[in-house]
C-alpha positions in Angstrom: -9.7 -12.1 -4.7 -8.4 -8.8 -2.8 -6.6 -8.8 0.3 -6.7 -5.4 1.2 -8.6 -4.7 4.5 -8.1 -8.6 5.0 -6.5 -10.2 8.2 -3.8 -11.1 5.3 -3.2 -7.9 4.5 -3.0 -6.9 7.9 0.0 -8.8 9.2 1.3 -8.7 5.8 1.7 -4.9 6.5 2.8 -5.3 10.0 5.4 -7.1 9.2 6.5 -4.9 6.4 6.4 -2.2 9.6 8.5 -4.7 11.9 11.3 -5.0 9.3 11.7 -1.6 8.2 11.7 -0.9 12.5 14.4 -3.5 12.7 16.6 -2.2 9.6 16.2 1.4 11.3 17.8 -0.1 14.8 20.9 -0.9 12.3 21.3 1.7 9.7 21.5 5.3 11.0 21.0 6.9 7.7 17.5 4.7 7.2 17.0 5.6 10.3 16.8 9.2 10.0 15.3 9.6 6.8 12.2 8.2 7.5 9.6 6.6 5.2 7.2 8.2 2.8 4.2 5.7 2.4 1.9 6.1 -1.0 -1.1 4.4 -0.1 -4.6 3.4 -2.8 -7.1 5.4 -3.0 -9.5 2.8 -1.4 -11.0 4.9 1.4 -14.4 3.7 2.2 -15.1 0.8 4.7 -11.9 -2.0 4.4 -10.1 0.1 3.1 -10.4 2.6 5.3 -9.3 0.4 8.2 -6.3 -0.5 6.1 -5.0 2.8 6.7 -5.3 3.3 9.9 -3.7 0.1 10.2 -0.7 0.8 8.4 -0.5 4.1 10.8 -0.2 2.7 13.5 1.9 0.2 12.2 4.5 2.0 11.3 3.8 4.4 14.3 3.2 7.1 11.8 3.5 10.8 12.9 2.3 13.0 9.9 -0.4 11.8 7.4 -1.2 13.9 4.5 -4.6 13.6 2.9 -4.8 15.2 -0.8 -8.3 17.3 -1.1 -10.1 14.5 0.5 -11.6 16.3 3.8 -14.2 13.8 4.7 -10.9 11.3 5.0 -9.1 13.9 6.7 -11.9 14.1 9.4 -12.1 10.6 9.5 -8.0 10.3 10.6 -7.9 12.8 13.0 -10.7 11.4 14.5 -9.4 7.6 14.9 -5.7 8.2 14.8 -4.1 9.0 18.1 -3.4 12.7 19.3 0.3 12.9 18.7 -0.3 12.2 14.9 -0.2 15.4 12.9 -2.8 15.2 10.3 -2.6 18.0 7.4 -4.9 18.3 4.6 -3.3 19.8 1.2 -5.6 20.9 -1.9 -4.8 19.7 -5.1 -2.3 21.5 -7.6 -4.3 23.5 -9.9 -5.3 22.0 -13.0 -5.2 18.2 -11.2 -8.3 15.9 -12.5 -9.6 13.0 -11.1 -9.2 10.0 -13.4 -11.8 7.7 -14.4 -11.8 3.7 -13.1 -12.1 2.6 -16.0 -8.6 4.7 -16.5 -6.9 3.8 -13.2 -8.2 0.0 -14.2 -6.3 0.0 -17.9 -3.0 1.3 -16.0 -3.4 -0.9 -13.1 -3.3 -3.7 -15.8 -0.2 -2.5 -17.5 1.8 -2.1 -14.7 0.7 -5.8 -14.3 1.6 -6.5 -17.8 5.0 -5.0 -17.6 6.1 -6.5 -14.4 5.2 -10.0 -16.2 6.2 -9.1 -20.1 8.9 -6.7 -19.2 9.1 -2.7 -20.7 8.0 -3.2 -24.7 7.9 -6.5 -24.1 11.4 -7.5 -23.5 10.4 -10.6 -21.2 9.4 -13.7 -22.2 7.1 -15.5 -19.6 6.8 -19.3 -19.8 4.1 -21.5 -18.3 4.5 -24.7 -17.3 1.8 -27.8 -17.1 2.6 -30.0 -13.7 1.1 -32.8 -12.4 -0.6 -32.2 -9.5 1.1 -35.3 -8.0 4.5 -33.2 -8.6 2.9 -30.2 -6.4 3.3 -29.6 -2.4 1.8 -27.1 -1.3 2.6 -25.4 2.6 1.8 -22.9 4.7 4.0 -20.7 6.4 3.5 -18.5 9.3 
């Protein structure tokens, strides 16, 4: 079930935003430097609106869109004034991949998280009785 666009991922990312605001109030050098957010590539309707979220979030002043100029349009139209939008072409020699493409390394990166680099992890699952289960909510 994806999240992304959700009300889930919404405070998800603002709180992401509140932390990193909160370590920058106490670390000079975090501070400074910034933060460089890499976002999906999910630009059309929920997705969409989960950018401009995270912008304004993280009070963003520079977005960079990569050869996309209908996106580009799209943020300098719905993000506020004082964020500097710039639109960069692609390096020469750059294709587009495939979903089927971005799916099967989507899945690996899954895989190794789980299995480890080559493999070197060993996941275990577990059967538990549903009686030996709680389940909560936090907020």
């Amino acid at each position: 079930l994806p999240i992304w666009g959700s009300s889930l991922e919404k405070r998800i990312t603002s709180r992401l935003a509140e932390v990193f605001n909160q370590r920058c109030e106490v670390n000079r050098r975090a501070s400074v430097s910034g933060c460089i957010m890499n976002t999906c590539g999910w630009v059309k309707g929920s997705g969409y609106q989960a950018l401009v979220h995270a912008a304004s979030a993280f009070e963003v002043d520079v977005v960079v869109v990569l050869d996309q100029e209908r996106i580009y349009n799209e943020l300098k139209r719905d993000l506020p004034h004082f964020v500097r939008t710039v639109l960069l072409p692609k390096s020469g020699g750059v294709v587009e991949r495939s979903k089927d493409f971005r799916r099967e390394c989507r899945d690996n990166r899954i895989r190794e998280y789980f299995y480890g680099y080559h493999g070197s992890f060993y996941p275990h699952a577990y059967d538990v009785r549903s009686s030996g289960v709680t389940i909560g909510r936090a907020h």
